[in-house]
Each structure stands twice: as structure tokens, then as C-alpha cells.
C-alpha positions as CSV (number, residue, x, y, z in Angstrom):
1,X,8.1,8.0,-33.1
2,X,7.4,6.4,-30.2
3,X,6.3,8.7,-26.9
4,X,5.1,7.6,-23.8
5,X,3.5,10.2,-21.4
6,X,3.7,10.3,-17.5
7,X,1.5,12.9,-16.0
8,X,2.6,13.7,-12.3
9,X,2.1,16.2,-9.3
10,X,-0.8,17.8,-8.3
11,X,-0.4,19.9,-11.6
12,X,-0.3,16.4,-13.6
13,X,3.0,17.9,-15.6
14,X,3.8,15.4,-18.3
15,X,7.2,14.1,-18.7
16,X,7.3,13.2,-21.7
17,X,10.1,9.7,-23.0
18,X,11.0,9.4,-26.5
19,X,11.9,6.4,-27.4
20,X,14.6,5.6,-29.7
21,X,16.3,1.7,-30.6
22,X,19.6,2.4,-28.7
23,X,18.3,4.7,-25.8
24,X,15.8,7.0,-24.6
25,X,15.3,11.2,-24.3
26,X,13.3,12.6,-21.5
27,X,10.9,16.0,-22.0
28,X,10.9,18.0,-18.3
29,X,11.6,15.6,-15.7
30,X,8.8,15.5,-13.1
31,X,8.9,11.7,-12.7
32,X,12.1,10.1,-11.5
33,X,13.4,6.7,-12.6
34,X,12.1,4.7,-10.0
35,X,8.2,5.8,-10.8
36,X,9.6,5.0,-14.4
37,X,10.8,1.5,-14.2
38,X,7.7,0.7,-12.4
39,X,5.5,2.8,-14.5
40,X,7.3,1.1,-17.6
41,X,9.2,-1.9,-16.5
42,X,10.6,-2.6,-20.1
43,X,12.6,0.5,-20.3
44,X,15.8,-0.2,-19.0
45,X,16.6,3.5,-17.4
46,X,20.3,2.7,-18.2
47,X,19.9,3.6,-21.6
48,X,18.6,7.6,-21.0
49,X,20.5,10.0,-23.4
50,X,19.8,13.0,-22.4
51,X,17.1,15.2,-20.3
52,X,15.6,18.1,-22.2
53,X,14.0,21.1,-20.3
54,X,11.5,23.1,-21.7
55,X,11.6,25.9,-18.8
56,X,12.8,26.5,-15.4
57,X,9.3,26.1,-13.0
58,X,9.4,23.5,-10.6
59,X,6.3,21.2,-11.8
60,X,8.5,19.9,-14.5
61,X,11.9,19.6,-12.9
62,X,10.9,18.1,-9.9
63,X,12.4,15.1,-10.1
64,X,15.7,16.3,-11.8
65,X,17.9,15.5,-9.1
66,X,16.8,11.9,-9.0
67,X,18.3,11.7,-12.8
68,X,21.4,13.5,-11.7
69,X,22.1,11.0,-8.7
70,X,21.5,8.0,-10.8
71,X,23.2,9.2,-13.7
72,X,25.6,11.6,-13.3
73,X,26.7,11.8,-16.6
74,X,23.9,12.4,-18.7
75,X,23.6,15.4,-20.6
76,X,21.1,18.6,-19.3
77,X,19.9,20.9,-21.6
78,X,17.9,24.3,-20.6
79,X,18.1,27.5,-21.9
80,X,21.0,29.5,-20.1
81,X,18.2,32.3,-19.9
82,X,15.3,30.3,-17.2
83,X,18.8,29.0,-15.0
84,X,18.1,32.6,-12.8
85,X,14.7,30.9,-12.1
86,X,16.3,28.2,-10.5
87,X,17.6,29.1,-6.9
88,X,14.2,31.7,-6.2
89,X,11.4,29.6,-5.1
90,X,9.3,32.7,-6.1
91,X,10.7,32.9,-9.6
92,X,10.3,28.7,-10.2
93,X,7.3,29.3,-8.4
94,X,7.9,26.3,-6.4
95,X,6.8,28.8,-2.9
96,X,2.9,27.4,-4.5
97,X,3.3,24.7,-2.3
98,X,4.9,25.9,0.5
99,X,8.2,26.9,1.5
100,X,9.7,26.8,-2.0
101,X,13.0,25.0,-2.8
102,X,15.9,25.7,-4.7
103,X,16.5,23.8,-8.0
104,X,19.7,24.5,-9.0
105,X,21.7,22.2,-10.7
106,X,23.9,22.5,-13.9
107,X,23.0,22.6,-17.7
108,X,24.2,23.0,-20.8
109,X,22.5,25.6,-23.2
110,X,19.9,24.4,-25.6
111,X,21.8,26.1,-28.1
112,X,24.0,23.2,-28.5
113,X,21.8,20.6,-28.3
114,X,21.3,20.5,-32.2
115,X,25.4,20.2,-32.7
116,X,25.4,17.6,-29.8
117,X,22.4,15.5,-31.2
118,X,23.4,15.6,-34.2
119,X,25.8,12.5,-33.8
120,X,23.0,10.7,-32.5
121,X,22.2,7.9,-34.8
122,X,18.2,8.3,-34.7
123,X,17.0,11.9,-33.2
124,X,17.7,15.3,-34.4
125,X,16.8,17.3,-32.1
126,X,15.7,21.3,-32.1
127,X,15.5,23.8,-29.6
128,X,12.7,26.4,-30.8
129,X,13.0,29.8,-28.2
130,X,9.2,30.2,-27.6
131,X,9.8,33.0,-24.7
132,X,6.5,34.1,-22.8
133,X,5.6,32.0,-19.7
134,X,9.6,32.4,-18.8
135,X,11.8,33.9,-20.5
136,X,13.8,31.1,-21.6
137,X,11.0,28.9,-22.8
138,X,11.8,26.7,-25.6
139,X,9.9,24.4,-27.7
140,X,11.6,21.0,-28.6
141,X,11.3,20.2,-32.4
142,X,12.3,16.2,-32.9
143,X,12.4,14.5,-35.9
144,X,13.1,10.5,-36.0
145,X,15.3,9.9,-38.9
146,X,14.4,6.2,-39.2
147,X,10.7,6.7,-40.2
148,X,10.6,10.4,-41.1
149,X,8.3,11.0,-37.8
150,X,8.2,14.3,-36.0
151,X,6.7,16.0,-32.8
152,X,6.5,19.6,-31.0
153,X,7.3,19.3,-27.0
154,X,6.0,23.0,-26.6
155,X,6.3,23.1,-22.5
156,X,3.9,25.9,-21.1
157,X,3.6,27.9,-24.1
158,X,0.7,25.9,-25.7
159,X,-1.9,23.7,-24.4
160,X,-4.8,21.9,-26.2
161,X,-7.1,25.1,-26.3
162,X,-5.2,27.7,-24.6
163,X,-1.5,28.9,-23.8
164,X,0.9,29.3,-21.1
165,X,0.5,31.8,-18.3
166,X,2.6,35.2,-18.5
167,X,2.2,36.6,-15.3
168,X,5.2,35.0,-13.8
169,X,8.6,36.0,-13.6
170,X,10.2,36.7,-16.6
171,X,6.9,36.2,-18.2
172,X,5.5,38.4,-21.2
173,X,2.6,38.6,-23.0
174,X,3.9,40.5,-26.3
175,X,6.9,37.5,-26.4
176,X,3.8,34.8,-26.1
177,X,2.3,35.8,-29.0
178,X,5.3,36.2,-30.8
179,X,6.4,32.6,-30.2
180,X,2.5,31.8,-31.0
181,X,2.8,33.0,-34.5
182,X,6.1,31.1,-34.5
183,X,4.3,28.0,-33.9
184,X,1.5,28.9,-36.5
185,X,3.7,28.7,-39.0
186,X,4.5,24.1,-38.6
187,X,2.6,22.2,-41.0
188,X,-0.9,21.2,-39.8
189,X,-1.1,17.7,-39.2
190,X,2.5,18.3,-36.6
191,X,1.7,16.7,-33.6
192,X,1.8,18.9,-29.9
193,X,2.6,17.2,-26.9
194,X,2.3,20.2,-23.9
195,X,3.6,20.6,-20.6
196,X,0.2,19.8,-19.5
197,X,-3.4,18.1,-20.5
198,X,-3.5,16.3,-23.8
199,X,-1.8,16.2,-27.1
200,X,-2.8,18.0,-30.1
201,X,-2.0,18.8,-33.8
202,X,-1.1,22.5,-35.1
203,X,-4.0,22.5,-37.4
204,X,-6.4,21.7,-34.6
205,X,-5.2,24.8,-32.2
206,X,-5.9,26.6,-35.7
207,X,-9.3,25.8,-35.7
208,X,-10.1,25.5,-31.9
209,X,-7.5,27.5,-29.8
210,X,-8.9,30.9,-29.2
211,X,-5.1,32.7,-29.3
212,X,-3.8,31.2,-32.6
213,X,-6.9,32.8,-34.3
């Protein structure tokens, strides 16, 4: 599987692109497509499938209207539950850096997204609920079907060495560790890619994260 990450913002959020033969996926969109084409100038943007949304904070849908303007019809997916978060700049949390601004914009819930993907030639994509930094957290489980490749996009529910914060709206500690021990349970040598900082693997959180112990 081939993934290229673009840390952005003062919070360096990573959007994440997964690159397929016929197309390409996007993981939180906090970079738009003109940062992109410059960023990676052998992607033609043209070819995005779909934008995939692991929560509803502003740090990694910043740039979502950028996508929306240039392409219109793409497909959204975001768990109906974080689209509340949306409009509040205190519950997106966007009021950190100032005023705060509303984000709304329309989705389609990630429960689909495993009917809809599956007519895609390549992906099959998963959307895990991982609840605890929002309430509608998910964790994106994709699998390549051409070389038998697969990856965890786990948002802000688990860093290299530590996990998502709980103390913001909709937030909840008993539902983090919950979705931890949902994690737990992927095969060891499964890759992470987070919402922030550097990859991982499951079996290294194992031995190093102080809340999967």
C-alpha cells in the first residue's frame, strides 16, 4: 500500500493519501489540493475517490471545503454521530485559535462506506467506531486487494506512545479504553498511521504505549 503523509497546521495533523492505480483516498483533510499538487506534483488531484474523516475537530478538516469546491462530487464519509461537532467552534474546538468557525458541510455516514467501497476495484475499506476523543471517532481499517497490504488510520484515538484526549466534547474516557482494547486485539505487525506524530505498528504500542498495557 502506498501512503504518503502531509503533516499541516500548527498542530502538524497528518492527512494522510492512499494511493491506489486508478485513483486516490484522502485520511482527514487538513491540506487542500493545491498544497497537494505542489507537495506531490505527480498526483493528478482529478483522480480523488473519496475523503475519509476520522472525527469532527477542525485540525483535520480544515481544508475540507477546498475539496468540496474543486470536486463537488466526491464522496464524504464521517460518522453521523461527530456532524453536531461541526457548526460549534467550541465543540470542533476550532475557538483554540480564535474566533472559531463553523465547518459544516454534508457527509454520508461511515456506515456505508464498506457497501460503497466495496465496488471499488482495489480498496476495501472499514470504518472501526473507536469513540473516546469524540464521540463519533472512527478508525479506518484498509486493506489493498492487489498485494494483500493493510493499515490502521486511527485519528486521535492513538498516537505512537499515548492516545487521544477525552476532555473534549463528547469525549469519554471509559469509551477510550474501550476502543483501546478494540485496537489490541489487530495482529502485531498492523501498521498505525495517527492523526498526529509518527507511524507505528500494534505490537509496538504493546510494548511501549503506557495505556495498551
Amino acid at each position: 500500500m502506498n501512503i504518503i503523509t502531509l503533516p499541516y497546521g500548527p498542530l502538524q495533523s497528518n492527512m494522510y493519501i492512499i494511493l491506489g492505480e486508478s485513483g486516490f483516498y484522502i485520511v482527514d483533510p487538513s491540506v487542500g489540493p493545491d498544497m497537494v499538487s505542489r507537495k506531490c506534483p505527480s498526483l493528478d488531484v482529478s483522480t480523488l475517490k473519496a475523503v475519509l474523516i476520522t472525527h469532527g475537530h477542525y485540525d483535520h478538516i480544515s481544508s475540507v471545503f477546498e475539496w468540496i469546491k474543486d470536486f463537488p462530487e466526491t464522496k464524504l464519509f464521517m460518522s453521523d454521530k461527530d456532524t453536531g461537532l461541526l457548526s460549534d467552534p467550541q465543540s470542533n474546538c476550532s475557538f483554540f485559535i480564535g474566533n472559531g468557525s463553523d465547518y459544516s458541510f454534508v457527509s454520508s455516514d461511515v456506515a456505508g462506506l464498506a457497501l460503497w467501497s466495496s465496488s471499488d476495484d482495489q480498496f476495501e475499506i472499514r470504518a472501526v467506531p473507536t469513540p473516546g476523543h469524540t464521540s463519533g471517532s472512527v478508525t479506518f481499517d484498509v486493506k489493498d486487494r492487489k498485494d494483500g497490504s493493510r493499515a490502521l488510520f486511527t485519528g486521535d484515538t492513538v498516537f505512537a506512545g499515548s492516545i487521544g484526549r477525552t476532555d473534549f466534547p463528547s469525549g469519554n474516557i471509559s469509551e477510550m479504553y474501550a476502543s483501546i482494547d478494540i485496537i489490541k486485539k489487530y495482529p502485531d505487525e498492523l501498521p498505525i498511521y495517527p492523526g498526529h506524530g509518527p507511524s507505528s505498528t500494534i505490537g509496538y504500542e504493546k510494548k511501549t504505549n503506557p495505556f495498551f498495557l
